[in-house]
C-alpha positions in Angstrom: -4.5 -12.0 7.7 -3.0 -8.4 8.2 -3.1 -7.5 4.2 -7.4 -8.5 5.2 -6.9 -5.4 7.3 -6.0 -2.9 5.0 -8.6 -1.1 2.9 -6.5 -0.1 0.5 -3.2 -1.5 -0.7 0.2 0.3 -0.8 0.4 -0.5 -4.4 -3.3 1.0 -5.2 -2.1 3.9 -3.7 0.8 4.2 -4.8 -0.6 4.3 -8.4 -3.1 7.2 -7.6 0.1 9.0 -6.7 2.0 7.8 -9.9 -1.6 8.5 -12.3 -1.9 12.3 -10.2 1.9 12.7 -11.3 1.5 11.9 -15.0 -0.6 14.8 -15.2 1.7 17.3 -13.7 4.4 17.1 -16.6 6.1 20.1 -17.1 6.5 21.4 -13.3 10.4 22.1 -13.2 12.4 19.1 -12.1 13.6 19.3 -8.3 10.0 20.4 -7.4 9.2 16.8 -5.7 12.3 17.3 -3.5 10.7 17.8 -0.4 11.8 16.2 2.8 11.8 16.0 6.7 15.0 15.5 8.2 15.8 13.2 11.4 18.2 11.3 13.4 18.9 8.9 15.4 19.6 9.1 18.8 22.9 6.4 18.3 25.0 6.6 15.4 26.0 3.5 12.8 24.1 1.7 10.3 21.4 -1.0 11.1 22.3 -4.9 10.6 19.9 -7.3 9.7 21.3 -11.2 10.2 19.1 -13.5 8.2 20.9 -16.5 6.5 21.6 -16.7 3.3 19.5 -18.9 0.4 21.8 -21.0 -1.8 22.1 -20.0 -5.5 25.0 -20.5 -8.3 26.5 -17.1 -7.9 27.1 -14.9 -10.7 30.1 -13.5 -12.1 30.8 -9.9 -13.6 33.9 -9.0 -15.2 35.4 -5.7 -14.2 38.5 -3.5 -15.0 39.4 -4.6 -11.2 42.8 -7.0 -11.7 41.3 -9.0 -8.4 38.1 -10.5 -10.6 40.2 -13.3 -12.1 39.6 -15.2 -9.0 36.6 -17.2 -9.6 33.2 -16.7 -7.1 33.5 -18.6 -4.0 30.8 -21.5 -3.8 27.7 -19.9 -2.2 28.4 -16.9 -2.5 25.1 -15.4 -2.4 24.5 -13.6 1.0 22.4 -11.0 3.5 24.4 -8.0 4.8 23.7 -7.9 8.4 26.1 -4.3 8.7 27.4 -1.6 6.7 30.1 0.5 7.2 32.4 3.2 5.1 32.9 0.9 1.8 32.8 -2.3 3.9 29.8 -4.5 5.0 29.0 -8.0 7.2 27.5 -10.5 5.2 26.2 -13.7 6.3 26.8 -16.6 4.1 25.0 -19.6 5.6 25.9 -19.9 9.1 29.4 -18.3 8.5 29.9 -14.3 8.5 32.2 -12.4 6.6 33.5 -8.8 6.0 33.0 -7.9 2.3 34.2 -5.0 0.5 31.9 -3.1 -1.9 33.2 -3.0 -5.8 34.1 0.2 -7.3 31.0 0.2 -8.8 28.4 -0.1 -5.9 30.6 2.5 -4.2 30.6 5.1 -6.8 27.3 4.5 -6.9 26.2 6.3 -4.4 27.1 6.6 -0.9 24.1 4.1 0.7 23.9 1.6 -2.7 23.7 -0.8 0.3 21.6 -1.5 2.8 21.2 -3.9 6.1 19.3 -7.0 4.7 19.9 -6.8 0.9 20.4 -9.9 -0.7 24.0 -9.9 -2.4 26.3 -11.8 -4.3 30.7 -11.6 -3.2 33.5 -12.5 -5.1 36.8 -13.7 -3.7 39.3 -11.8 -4.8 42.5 -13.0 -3.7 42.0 -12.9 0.2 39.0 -10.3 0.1 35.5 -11.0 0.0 34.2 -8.1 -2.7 30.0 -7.4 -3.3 29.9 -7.1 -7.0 25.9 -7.0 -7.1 23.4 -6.2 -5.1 19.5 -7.7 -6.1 16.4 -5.7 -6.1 14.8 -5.4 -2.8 11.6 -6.8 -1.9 10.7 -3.8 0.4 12.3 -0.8 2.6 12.5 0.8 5.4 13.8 4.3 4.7 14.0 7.9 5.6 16.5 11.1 4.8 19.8 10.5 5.8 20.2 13.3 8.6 23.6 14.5 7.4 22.5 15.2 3.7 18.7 15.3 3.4 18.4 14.5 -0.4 20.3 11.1 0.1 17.9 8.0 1.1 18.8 5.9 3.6 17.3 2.5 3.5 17.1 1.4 7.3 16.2 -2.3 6.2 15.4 -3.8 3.3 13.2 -7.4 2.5 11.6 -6.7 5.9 7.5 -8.2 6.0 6.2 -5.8 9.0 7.4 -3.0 10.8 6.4 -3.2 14.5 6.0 0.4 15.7 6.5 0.2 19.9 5.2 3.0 22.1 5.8 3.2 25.5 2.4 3.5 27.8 3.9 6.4 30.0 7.1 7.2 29.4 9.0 8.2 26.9 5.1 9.6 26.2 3.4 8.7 23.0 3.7 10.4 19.9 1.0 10.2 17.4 2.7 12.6 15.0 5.6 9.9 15.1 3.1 7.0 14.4 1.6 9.2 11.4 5.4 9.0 9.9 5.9 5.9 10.5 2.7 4.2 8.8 3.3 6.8 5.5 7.1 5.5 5.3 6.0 1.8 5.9 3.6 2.1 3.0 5.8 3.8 0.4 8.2 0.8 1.0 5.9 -2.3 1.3 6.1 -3.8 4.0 3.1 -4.1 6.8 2.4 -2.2 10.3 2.0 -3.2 13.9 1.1 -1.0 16.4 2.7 -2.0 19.9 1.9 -0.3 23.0 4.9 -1.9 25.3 5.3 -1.3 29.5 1.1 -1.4 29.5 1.6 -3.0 33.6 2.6 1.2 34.2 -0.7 1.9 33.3 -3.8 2.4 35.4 -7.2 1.6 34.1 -7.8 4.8 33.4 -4.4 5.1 31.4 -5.4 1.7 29.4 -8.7 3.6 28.8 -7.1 6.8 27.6 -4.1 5.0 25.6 -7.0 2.5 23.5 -9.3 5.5 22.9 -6.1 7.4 21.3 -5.3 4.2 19.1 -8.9 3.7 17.9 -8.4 5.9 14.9 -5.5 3.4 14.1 -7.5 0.4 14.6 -10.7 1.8 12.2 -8.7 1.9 9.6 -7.1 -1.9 10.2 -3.7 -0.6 11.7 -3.4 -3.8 14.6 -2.9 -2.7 17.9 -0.9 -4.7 20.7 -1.1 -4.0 24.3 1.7 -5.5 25.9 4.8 -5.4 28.5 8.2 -7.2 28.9 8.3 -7.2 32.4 4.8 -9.1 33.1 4.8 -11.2 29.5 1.1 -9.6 29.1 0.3 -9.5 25.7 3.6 -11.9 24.1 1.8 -14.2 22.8 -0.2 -11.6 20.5 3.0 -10.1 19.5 4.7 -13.1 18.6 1.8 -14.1 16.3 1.9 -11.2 14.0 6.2 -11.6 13.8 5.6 -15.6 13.6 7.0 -16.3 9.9 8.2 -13.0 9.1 11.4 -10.8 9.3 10.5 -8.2 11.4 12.0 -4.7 12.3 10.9 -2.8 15.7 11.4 0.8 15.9 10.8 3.8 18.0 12.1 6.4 20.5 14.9 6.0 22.6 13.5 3.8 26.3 10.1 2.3 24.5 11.9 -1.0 25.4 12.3 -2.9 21.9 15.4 -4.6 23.0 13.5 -5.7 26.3 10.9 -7.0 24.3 13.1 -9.4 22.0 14.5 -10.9 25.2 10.9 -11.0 26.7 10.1 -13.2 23.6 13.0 -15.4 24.4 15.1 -15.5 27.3 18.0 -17.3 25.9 19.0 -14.0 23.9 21.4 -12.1 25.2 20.5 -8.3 24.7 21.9 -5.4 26.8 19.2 -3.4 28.2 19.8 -0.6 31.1 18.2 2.3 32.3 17.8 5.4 30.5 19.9 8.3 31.6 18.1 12.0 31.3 19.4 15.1 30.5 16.0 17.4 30.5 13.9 15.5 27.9 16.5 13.6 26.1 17.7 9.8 26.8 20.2 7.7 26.2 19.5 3.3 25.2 21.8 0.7 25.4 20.9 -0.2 22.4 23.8 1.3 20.0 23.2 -0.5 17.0 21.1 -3.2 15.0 20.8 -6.8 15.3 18.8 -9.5 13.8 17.9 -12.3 15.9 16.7 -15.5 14.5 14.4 -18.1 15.8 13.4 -21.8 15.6 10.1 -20.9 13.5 12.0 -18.7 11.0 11.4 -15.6 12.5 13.5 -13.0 12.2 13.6 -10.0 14.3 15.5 -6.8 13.8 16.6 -5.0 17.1 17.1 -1.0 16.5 18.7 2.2 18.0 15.9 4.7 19.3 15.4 7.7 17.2 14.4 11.2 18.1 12.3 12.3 15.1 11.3 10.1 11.8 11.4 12.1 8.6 9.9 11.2 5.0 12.1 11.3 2.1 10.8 13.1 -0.6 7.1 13.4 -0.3 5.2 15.7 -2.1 2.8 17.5 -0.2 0.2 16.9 -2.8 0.6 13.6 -2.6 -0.2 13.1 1.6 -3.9 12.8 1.1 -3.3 9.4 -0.6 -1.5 7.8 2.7 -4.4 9.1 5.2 -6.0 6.0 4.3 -9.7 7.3 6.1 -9.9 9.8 3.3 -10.9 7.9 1.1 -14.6 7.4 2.4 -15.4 10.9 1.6 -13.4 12.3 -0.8 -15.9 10.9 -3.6 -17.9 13.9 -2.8 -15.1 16.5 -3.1 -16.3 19.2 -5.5 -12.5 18.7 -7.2 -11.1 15.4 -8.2 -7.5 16.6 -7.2 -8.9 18.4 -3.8 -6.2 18.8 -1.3 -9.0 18.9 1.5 -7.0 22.1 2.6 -8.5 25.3 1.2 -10.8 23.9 -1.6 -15.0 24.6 -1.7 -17.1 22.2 -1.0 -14.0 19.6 0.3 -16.1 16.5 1.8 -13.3 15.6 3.9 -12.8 18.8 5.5 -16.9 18.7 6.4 -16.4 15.1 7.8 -13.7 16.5 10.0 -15.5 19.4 11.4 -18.1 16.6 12.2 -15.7 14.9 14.1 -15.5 12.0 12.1 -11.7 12.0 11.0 -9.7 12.2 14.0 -6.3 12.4 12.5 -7.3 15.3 10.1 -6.1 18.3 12.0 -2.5 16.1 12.4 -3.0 16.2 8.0 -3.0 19.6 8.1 0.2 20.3 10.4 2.0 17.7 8.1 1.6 19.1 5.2 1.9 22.4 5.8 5.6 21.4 7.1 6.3 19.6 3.8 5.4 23.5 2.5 7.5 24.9 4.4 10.6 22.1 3.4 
């Protein structure tokens, strides 16, 4: 099973950062409020389209005069879109536009997110969200307008498939790094996936699985596939098999070629990528969820230029470069950076050679410095 594969859990780690955090009461507030910024290549919000369970909906009295219509029947649902103070909601095998309540959109500007689970309220011939349930896990990063806002890019997702392209666009490890942090802050579980692997020689396979093996020695699965030839499907489809499923990456790794690969009978736009110097353009303008026979669920997304983390403390990085943790026992200092302190085991065991994503640590955190 992929949780086998991970040494250590998100929520383990996560409580080393919470336990390293209870001892640093007293630092000013706003000191945690670090951040690197991104966006995406295509603009809008990203729908998920999952179908709804049934459950006796809840009412919630308001000062609105619209909430003495009674809830519809059914009126739990999954937003598959979101838009200014509006959303797409899928309420069995219907879809409807709801309106958020005054008080999910004072809230704050991205209360809502593509696959929470919600409840509506008819309210004379509107559909109104009046709550919207914890989430299960998230996708998120800085929104790229206003940094210290959160945007969830899915929510209640079970893996994140991370798809590379074997030549071009090129392969970005830095990106990968991001990725896997932001996956485990919000729950959910990783998939590495090399896509358009026929492009590459043998010596390119070579070169691409000796860059990955740092990924796969720490239990990250790794899938070598491509649309065009179907080589490696069948691997891809059983780690998504069961599971709602999100694929991002940059713009041209060929995600939405991919879904169609899976099955032919979807109908998804893909095209060639138009260049201007190193930037692209995908067909791919927005999110969809696809659904399939088995219950899988997979979430089709625009390409992205950079991936940033929402509010990571530097201090806290060491805890997500899961490797780490098979030396820093013999750090001199419990709380040891592995930057600058004496006697740091994990800086030794990367001048050995042995941790090859260490000098990638370093750049990383000395940008969340510099944020």
């Amino acid at each position: 099973m992929m949780n086998d594969l991970r040494t250590r859990t998100a929520k383990e780690k996560l409580a080393q950062v919470r336990h390293v955090s209870k001892e640093r009461k007293g630092r000013p507030e706003g000191d945690d409020d670090i951040d690197l910024t991104g966006e995406y290549d295509e603009p809008g919000e990203i729908p998920v389209r999952v179908r709804a369970r049934a459950k006796k909906p809840r009412t919630k009295e308001t000062g609105d005069k619209r909430t003495r219509n009674a809830p519809v029947p059914g009126a739990r649902g999954t937003v598959v879109t979101v838009r200014k103070q509006r959303c797409k909601v899928a309420l069995g095998e219907s879809l409807v536009t709801a309106w958020l309540s005054s008080e999910i959109a004072a809230e704050q500007q991205h209360a809502i997110a593509v696959g929470d689970e919600v409840f509506l309220e008819k309210r004379e011939r509107d559909h109104v969200v009046i709550e919207v349930l914890p989430r299960r896990t998230t996708l998120s990063r800085p929104d790229p307008f206003s940094p210290d806002t959160e945007r969830v890019v899915a929510a209640n997702i079970d893996v994140v498939v991370q798809v590379s392209a074997a030549k071009e666009p090129p392969m970005t490890t830095g990106l990968i790094d991001r990725y896997l942090i932001a996956i485990e802050r919000g729950g959910a579980q990783p998939v590495i996936c090399v896509n358009k692997i026929d492009q590459a020689d043998a010596a390119g396979r070579a070169a691409i699985g000796e860059q990955l093996d740092e990924y796969r020695s720490i239990g990250i699965p790794i899938i070598h596939c491509s649309a065009e030839t179907g080589e490696g499907l069948d691997d891809l489809r059983e780690a998504v098999t069961g599971k709602t499923a999100v694929l991002v990456g940059h713009s041209g790794v060929g995600k939405s070629s991919l879904l169609r690969a899976l099955d032919q009978k979807l109908l998804i736009a893909t095209g060639e990528i138009h260049r201007e110097g190193r930037s692209g353009r995908h067909t791919t303008t927005s999110s969809n969820l696809y659904e399939f026979p088995d219950g899988t669920r997979l979430i089709d997304t625009p390409g992205i230029r950079q991936f940033g983390l929402f509010r990571l403390d530097p201090r806290d990085l060491r805890f997500f470069f899961e490797e780490f943790s098979r030396f820093d026992d013999g750090c001199r200092f419990r709380d040891c950076s592995h930057l600058h302190e004496p006697d740091c085991a994990v800086r030794s065991a990367a001048e050995r050679g042995e941790l090859p994503r260490f000098a990638r640590y370093v750049r990383m955190a000395g940008e969340l410095d510099a944020d």
